[in-house]
C-alpha positions as CSV (number, residue, x, y, z in Angstrom):
1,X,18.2,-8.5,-12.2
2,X,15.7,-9.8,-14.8
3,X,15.2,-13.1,-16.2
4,X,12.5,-14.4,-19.0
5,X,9.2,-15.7,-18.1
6,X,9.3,-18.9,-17.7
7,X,7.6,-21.2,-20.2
8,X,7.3,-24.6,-18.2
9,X,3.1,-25.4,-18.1
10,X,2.8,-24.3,-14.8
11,X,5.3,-21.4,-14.5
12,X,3.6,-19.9,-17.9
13,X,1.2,-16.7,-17.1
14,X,1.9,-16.3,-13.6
15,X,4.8,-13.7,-13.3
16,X,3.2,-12.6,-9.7
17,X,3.6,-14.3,-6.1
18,X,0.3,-16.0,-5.4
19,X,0.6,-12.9,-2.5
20,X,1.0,-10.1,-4.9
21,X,-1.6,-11.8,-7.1
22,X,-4.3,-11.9,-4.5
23,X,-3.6,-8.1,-3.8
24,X,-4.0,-7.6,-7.8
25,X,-7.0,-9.0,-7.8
26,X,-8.5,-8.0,-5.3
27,X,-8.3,-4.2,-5.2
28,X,-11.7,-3.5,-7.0
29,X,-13.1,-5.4,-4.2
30,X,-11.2,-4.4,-0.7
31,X,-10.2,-1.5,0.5
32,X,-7.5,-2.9,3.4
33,X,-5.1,-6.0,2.9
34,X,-3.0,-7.2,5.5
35,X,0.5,-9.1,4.3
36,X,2.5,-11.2,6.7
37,X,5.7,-13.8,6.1
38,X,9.2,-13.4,4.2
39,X,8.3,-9.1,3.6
40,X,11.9,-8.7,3.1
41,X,12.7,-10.9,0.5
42,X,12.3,-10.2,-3.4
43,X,9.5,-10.9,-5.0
44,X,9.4,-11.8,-9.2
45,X,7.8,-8.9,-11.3
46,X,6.7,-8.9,-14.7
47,X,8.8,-5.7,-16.5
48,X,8.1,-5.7,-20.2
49,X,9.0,-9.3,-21.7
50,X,10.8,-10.9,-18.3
51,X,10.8,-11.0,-14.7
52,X,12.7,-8.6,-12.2
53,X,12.9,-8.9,-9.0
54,X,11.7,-6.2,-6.6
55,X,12.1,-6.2,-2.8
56,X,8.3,-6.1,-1.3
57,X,7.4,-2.3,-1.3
58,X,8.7,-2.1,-4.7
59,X,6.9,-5.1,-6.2
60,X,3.5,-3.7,-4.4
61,X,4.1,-0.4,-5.9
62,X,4.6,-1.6,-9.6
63,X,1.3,-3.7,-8.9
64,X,-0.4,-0.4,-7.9
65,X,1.1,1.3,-10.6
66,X,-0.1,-0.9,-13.2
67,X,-3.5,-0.5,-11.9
68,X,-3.8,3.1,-11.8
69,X,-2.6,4.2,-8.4
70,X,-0.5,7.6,-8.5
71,X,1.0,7.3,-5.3
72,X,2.1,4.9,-2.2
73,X,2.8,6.6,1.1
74,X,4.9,4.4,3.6
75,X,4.9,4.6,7.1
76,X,7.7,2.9,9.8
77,X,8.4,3.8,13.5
78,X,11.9,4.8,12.8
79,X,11.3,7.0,9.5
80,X,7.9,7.8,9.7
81,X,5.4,8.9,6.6
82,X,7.6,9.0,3.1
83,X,5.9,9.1,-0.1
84,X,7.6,5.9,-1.8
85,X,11.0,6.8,-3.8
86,X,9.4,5.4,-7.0
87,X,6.8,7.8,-7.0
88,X,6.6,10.8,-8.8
89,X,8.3,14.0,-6.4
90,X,5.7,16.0,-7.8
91,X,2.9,14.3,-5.7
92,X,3.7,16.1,-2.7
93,X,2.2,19.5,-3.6
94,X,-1.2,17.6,-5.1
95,X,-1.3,15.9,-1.7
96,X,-0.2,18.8,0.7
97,X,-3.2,20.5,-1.3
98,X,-5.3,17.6,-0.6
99,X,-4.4,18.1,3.4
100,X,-2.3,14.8,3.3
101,X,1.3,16.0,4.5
102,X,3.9,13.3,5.1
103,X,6.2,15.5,6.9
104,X,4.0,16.4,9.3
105,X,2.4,12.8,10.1
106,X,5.6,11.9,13.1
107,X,5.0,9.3,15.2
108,X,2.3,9.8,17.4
109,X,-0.5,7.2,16.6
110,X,-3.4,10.2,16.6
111,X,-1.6,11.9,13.8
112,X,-0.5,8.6,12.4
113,X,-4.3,7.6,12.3
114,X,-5.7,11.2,11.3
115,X,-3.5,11.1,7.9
116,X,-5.2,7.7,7.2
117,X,-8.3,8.6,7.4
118,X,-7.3,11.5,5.0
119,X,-5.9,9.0,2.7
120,X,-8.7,6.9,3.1
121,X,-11.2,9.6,2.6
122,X,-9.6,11.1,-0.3
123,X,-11.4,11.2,-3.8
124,X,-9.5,12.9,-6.1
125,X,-5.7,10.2,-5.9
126,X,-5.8,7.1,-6.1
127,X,-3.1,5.8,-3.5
128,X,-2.0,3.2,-1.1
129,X,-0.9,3.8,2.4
130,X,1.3,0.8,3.6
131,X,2.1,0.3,7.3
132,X,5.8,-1.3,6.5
133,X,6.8,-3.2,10.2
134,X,3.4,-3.0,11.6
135,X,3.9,-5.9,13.8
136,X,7.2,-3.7,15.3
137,X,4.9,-0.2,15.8
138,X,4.1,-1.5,19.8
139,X,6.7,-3.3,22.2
140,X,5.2,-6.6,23.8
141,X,2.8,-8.0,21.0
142,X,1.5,-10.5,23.8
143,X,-0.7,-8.3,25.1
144,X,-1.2,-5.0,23.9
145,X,-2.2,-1.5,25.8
146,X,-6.1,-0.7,25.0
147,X,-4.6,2.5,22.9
148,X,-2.6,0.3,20.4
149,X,-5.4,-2.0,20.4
150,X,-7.7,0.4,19.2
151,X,-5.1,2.0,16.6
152,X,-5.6,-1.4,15.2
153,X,-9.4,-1.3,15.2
154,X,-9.2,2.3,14.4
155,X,-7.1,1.1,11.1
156,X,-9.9,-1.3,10.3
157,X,-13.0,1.3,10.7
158,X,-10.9,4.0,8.3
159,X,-10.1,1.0,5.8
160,X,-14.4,-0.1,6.0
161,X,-14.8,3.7,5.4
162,X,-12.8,4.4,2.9
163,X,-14.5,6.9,0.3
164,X,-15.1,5.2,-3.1
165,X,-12.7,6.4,-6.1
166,X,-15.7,5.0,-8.7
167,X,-16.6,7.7,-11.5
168,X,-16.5,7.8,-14.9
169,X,-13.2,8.4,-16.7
170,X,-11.9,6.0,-13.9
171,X,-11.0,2.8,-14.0
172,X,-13.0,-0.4,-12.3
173,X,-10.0,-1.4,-10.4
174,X,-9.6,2.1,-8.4
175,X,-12.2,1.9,-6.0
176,X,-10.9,2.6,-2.6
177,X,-7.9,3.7,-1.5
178,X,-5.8,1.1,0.2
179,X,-4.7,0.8,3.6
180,X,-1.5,-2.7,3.6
């Protein structure tokens, strides 16, 4: 569904939720984000001359897309690691190359956290690696086991370690590769 950008004074130039916006924004400058709230709504879009309206994983990857990214891999307990549907098939090989290999990722937090450091360490493709139902990857949030505790931390070290994408012939707003 698409609509026109809206024209009222404050509507006009901002065709991004203020969340998507802050993501836009600030990948020159971060190499991790963290999103929490209504992830399963749809989110506005700027497409051309109007608005469509994406669910959440879509509406990151178009803003990734539009800044360079070539690929979004996303991981959930129930389907595991999937290269996005909106990204190109013919990733996979470049990646397999590259050691990163979503078929082989599972479910087990040490491979989960293995192929994000690979991600986050890789220097020839700019991607995003999005940990879709994060808060769901561990039963009782109230207190969590010291293993899913330092997944967490672990997640946080690979993202401050992330190998930077700068070099000429890329653009400014590539310089890490994200971990959402």
């Amino acid at each position: 569904m698409s609509i026109h950008q809206p024209t009222a004074a404050g509507a006009a130039g901002h065709a991004l939720p203020d969340w998507l916006q802050d993501l836009r924004t600030g990948l020159p400058i971060r190499s991790q984000f963290v999103v929490s709230g209504n992830l399963r709504d749809i989110f506005p879009v700027r497409r051309g001359r109007g608005l469509t309206f994406l669910p959440a994983d879509q509406a990151l990857w178009s803003v990734l897309q539009a800044r360079g990214y070539v690929g979004l891999l996303k991981y959930d307990a129930v389907d595991g690691v999937k290269l996005h549907h909106e990204c190109p098939s013919e990733l996979i090989g470049p990646l397999r190359q590259a050691g990163i290999d979503p078929a082989n990722a599972g479910h087990d937090l040490d491979a989960l956290a293995e192929l994000l450091r690979k991600v986050a360490s890789n220097a020839r493709m700019p991607m995003a690696f999005l940990l879709d139902y994060a808060s769901q990857l561990f039963g009782q949030t109230e207190e969590f086991a010291r293993a899913e505790r330092d997944f967490f931390v672990l997640c946080d070290k690979i993202a401050h370690a992330a190998t930077s994408l700068r070099s000429e012939g890329r653009p400014a707003a590539l310089p890490y590769n994200q971990i959402i």
